[in-house]
TIDRENVO-89934 format. One record per residue (C-alpha): x, y, z. Coordinates in steps of 0.25 Angstrom, whole numbers, plus 5000, padded with zeros to 4 digits. Each point is the difference from the previous one (the first is absolute). Example, Ala and Ser with C-alpha at 12.3 -4.5 7.8 and 13.67 -1.06 7.14 Angstrom:
! TIDRENVO-89934
+------+------+------+
|   px |   py |   pz |
+------+------+------+
| 5049 | 4982 | 5031 |
| 5006 | 5014 | 4998 |
+------+------+------+
//
This chain:
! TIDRENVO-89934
+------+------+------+
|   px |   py |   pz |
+------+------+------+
| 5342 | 5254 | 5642 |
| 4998 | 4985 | 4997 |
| 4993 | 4995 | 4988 |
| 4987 | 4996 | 5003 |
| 4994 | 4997 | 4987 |
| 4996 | 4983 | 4997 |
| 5008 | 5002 | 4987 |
| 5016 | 4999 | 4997 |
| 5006 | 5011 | 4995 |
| 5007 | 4991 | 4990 |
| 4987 | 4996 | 4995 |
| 4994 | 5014 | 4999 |
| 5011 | 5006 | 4990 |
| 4998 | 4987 | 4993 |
| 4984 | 5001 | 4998 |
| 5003 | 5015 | 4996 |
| 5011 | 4998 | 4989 |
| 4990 | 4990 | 4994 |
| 4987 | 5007 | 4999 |
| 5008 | 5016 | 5000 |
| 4990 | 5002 | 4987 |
| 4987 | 4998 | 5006 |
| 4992 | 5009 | 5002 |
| 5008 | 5011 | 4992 |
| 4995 | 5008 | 4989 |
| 4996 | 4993 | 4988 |
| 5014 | 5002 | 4989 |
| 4995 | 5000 | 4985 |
| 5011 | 5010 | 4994 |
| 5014 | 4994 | 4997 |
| 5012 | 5009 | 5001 |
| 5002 | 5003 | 4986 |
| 4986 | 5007 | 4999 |
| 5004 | 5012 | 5010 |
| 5014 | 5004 | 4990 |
| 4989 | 4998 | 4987 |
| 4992 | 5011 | 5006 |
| 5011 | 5009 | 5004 |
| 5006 | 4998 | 4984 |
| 4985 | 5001 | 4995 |
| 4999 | 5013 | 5008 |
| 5014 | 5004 | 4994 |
| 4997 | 5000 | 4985 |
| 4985 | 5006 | 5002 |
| 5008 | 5014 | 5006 |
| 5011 | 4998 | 4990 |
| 4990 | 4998 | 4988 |
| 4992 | 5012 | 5006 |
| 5014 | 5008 | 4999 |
| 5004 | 4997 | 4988 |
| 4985 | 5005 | 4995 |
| 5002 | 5012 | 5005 |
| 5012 | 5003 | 4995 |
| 5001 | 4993 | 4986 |
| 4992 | 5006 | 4988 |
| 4996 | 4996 | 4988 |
| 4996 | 5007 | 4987 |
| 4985 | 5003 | 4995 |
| 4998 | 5000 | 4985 |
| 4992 | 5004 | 4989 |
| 4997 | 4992 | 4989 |
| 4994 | 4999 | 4985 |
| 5002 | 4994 | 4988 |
| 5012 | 5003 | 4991 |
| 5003 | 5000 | 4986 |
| 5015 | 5001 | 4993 |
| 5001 | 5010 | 4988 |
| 5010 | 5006 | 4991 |
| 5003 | 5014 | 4998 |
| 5004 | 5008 | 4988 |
| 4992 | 4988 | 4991 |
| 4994 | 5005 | 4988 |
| 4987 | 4993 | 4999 |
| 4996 | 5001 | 4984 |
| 4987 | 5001 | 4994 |
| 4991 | 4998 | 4985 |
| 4999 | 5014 | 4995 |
| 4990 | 4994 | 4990 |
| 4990 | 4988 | 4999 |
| 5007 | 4988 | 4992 |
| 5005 | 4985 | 4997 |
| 5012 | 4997 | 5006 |
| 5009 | 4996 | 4986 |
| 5013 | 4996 | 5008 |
| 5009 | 5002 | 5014 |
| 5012 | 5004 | 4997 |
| 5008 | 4996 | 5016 |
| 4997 | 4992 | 5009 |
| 5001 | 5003 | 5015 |
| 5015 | 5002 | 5006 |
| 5003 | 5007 | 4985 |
| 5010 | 5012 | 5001 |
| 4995 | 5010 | 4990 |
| 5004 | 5016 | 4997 |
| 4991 | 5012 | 4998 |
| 4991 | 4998 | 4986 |
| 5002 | 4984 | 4999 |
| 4988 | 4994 | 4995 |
| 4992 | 4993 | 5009 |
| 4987 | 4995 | 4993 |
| 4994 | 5001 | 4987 |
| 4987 | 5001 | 4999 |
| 4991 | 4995 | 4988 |
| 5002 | 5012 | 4991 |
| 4993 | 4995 | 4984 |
| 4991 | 5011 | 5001 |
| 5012 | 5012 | 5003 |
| 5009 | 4995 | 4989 |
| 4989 | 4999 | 4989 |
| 4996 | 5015 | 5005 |
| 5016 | 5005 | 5000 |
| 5001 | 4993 | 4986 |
| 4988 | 5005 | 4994 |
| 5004 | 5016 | 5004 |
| 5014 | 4997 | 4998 |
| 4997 | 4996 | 4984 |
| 4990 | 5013 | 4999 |
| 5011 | 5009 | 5007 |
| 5010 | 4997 | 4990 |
| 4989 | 5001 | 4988 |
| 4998 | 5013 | 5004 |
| 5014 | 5004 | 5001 |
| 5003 | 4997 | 4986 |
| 4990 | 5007 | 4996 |
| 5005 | 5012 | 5008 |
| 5015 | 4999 | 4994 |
| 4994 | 5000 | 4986 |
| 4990 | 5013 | 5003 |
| 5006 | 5007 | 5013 |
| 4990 | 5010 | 4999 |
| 4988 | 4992 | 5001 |
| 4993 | 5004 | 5011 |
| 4992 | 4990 | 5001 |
| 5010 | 4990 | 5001 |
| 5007 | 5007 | 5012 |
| 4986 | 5001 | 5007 |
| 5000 | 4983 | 4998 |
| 5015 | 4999 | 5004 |
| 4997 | 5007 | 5013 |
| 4989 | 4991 | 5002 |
| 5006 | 4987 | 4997 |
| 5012 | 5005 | 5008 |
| 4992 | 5000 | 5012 |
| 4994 | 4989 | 4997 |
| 5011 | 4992 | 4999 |
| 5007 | 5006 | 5012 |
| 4987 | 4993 | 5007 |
| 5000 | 4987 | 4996 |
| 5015 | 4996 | 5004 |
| 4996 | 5007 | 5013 |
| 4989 | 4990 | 4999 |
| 5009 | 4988 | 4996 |
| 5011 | 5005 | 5011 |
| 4988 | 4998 | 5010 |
| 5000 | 4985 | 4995 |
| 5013 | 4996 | 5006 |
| 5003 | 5003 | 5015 |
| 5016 | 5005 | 5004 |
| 5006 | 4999 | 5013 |
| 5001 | 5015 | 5006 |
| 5015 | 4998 | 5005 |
| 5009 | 4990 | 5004 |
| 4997 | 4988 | 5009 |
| 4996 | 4987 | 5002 |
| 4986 | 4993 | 4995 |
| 4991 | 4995 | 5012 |
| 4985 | 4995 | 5001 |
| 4996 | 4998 | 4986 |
| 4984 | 4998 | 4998 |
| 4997 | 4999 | 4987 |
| 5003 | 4990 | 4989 |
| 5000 | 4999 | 4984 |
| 4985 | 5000 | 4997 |
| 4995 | 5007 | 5011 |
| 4990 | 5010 | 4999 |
| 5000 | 5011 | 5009 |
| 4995 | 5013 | 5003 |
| 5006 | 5016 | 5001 |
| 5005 | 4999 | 5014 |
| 5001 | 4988 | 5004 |
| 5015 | 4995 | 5006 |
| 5012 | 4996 | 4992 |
| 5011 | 4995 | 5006 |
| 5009 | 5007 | 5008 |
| 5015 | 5006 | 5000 |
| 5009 | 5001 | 5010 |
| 5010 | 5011 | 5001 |
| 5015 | 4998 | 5004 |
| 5001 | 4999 | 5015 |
| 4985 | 4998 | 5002 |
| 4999 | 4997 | 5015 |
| 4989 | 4992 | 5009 |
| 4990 | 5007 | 5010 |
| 4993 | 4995 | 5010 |
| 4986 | 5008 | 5001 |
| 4992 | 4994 | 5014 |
| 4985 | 5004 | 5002 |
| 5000 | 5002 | 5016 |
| 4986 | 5002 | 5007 |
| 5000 | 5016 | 4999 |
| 4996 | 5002 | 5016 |
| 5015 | 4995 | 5001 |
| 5006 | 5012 | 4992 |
| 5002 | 5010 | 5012 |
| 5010 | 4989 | 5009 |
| 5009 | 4995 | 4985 |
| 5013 | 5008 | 4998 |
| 5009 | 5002 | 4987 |
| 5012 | 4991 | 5003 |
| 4991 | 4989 | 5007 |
| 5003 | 4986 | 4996 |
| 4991 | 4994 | 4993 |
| 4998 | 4984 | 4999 |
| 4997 | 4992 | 4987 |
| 4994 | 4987 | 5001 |
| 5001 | 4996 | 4984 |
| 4986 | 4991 | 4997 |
| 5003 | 4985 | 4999 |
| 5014 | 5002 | 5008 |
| 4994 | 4999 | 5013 |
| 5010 | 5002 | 5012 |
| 5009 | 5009 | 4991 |
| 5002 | 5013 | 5004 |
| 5006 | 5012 | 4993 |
| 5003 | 5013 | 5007 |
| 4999 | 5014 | 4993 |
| 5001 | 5015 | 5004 |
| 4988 | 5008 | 4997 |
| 5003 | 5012 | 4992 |
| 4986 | 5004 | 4995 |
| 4986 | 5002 | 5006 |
| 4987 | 5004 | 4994 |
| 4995 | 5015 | 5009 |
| 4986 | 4996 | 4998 |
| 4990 | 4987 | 5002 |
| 4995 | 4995 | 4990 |
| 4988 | 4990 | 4996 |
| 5001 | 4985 | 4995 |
| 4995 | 5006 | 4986 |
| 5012 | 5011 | 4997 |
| 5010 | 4988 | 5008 |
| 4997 | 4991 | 4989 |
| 5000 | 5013 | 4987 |
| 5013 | 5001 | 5007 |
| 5005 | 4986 | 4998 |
| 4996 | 5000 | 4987 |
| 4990 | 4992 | 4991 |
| 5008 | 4989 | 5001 |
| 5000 | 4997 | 5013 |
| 4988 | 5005 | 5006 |
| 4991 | 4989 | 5001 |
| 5011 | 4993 | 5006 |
| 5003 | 5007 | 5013 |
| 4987 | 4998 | 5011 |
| 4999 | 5015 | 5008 |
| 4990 | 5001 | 5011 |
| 5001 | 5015 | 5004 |
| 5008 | 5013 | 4997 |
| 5016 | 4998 | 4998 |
| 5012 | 5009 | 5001 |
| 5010 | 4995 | 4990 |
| 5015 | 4997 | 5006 |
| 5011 | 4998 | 4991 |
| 5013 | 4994 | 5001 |
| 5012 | 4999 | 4989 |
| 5005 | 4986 | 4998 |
| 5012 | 5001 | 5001 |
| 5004 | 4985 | 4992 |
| 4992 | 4994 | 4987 |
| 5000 | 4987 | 5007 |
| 4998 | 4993 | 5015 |
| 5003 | 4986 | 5006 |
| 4991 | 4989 | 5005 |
| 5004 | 4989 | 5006 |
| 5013 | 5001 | 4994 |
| 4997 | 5001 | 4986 |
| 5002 | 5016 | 4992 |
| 4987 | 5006 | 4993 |
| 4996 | 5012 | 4993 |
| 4989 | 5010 | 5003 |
| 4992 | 5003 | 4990 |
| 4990 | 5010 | 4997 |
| 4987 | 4997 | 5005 |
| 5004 | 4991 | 5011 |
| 4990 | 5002 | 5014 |
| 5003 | 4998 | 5013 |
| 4998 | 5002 | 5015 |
| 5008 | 5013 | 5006 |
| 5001 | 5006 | 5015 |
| 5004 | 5012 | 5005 |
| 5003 | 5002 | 5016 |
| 4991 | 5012 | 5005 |
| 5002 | 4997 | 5014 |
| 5007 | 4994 | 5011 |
| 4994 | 4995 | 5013 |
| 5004 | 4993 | 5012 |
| 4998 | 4984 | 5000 |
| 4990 | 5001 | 5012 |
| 4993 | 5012 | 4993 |
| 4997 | 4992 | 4987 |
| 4995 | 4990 | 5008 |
| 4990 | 5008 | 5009 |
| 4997 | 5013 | 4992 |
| 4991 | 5002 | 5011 |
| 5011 | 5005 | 5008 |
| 5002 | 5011 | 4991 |
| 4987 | 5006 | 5000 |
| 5002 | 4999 | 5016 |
| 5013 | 5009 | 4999 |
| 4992 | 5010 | 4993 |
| 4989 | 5001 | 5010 |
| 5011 | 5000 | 5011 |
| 5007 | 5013 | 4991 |
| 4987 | 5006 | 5000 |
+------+------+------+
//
């Protein structure tokens, strides 16, 4: 059939290659764009994979405080003036070394005055034995004198057995009270305990044998890791926590509910922070953890999805 159109075919195919692109849909979206999506698509599944089938661990914390076991904390038996400190802390001592004197003027003037009675009274005896008078006043002053080297004894204070000195409170001239803290000694082999006071709802999910985390105060980022060998099988209250703890550090440790003790043995006197060695010592506080639980990623995130499951079991 004869082309019957007004226009050459060589200028048709010429005015459609240079306007091919009108009319067509408006383009805004280069290539790149389309393989971004699929890749963003990608890591959104993998990340919800991975949330799924990761886990992580829950813990429970509370405050912790480092102490020794076996130390024999020492105490004034009687009222008095501190007279002289015989160690100084770090001292190795044996059972019966004197540690402090206490002011004793008043003890030694008592002893002296008896003792001279005492011996008065024994000559008489030798030169009548069968005075009995005198016996009844030897008797007497026997006691009497029996008492007051007890009383002068009082005024010295002796190391019960062998160790090292540690935390000495008192100085020469002090005057203290019946009671009231010493210093302290440290048998051989005295060991370090870490005691944790863990919110007590937390006690049914903590096992013996779970590790326990210590975050020492003022080493921040420096973690130590311990087995826990000991729990408390009650709760107890912020009042009997602190009794526990001890006078000495009671004021110290802030306690906002009822607490199960955890305990941990240390099993080194010293740790490193940022490369450099330390001791413990007793006293020192810090933060500890102990995992009660592990969860899915995706669970942590939404725990609405647990109570879910649950209604779904019901």
């Amino acid at each position: 059939m004869p082309d019957t159109s007004i226009f050459r075919k060589e200028a048709l195919a010429s005015h459609e290659n240079k306007y091919r692109w009108e009319g067509d849909l408006l383009r805004i979206s280069p290539a790149w764009m389309t393989w971004a999506y699929r890749v963003l698509v990608g890591c959104v599944a993998a990340a919800l994979l991975y949330s799924m089938i990761a886990t992580v661990n829950e813990y429970a914390s509370g405050p912790a405080v480092i102490r020794i076991t076996g130390q024999t904390q020492l105490t004034a038996r009687l009222p008095g003036v501190v007279s002289s400190v015989e160690v100084k802390p770090g001292d190795r001592v044996e059972a019966g070394h004197v540690l402090v004197r206490f002011n004793d003027v008043a003890e030694r003037d008592q002893l002296e005055k008896v003792t001279k009675e005492f011996n008065l009274q024994l000559i008489k005896r030798l030169q009548d034995p069968l005075d009995p008078s005198t016996q009844q006043t030897l008797a007497s002053l026997r006691a009497q004198k029996a008492l007051a080297e007890h009383n002068l004894e009082e005024r010295r204070l002796e190391a019960p057995h062998a160790g090292t000195i540690s935390d000495i409170r008192i100085r020469p001239g002090q005057q203290i009270n019946s009671g009231e803290k010493i210093l302290s000694v440290l048998p051989e082999g005295a060991a370090f305990r870490v005691v944790a006071l863990v919110p007590g709802h937390y006690r049914p999910m903590i096992k013996l044998g779970s590790r326990l985390r210590l975050e020492v105060s003022g080493y921040k980022y420096t973690y130590h890791n311990f087995l826990v060998d000991s729990m408390g099988d009650e709760i107890i209250g912020p009042n009997e926590a602190r009794r526990y703890l001890g006078e000495e550090l009671a004021d110290s440790v802030t306690l906002l509910g009822p607490v199960v003790l955890v305990q941990a043995h240390l099993n080194t006197k010293g740790f490193i922070a940022e490369g450099k060695a330390y001791n413990y010592y007793d006293g020192m506080q810090g933060l500890a953890e102990v995992p009660i639980r592990t969860r899915s990623i995706l669970m942590s995130l939404l725990p609405e999805l647990k109570l879910l499951n649950n209604d779904s079991d019901e």
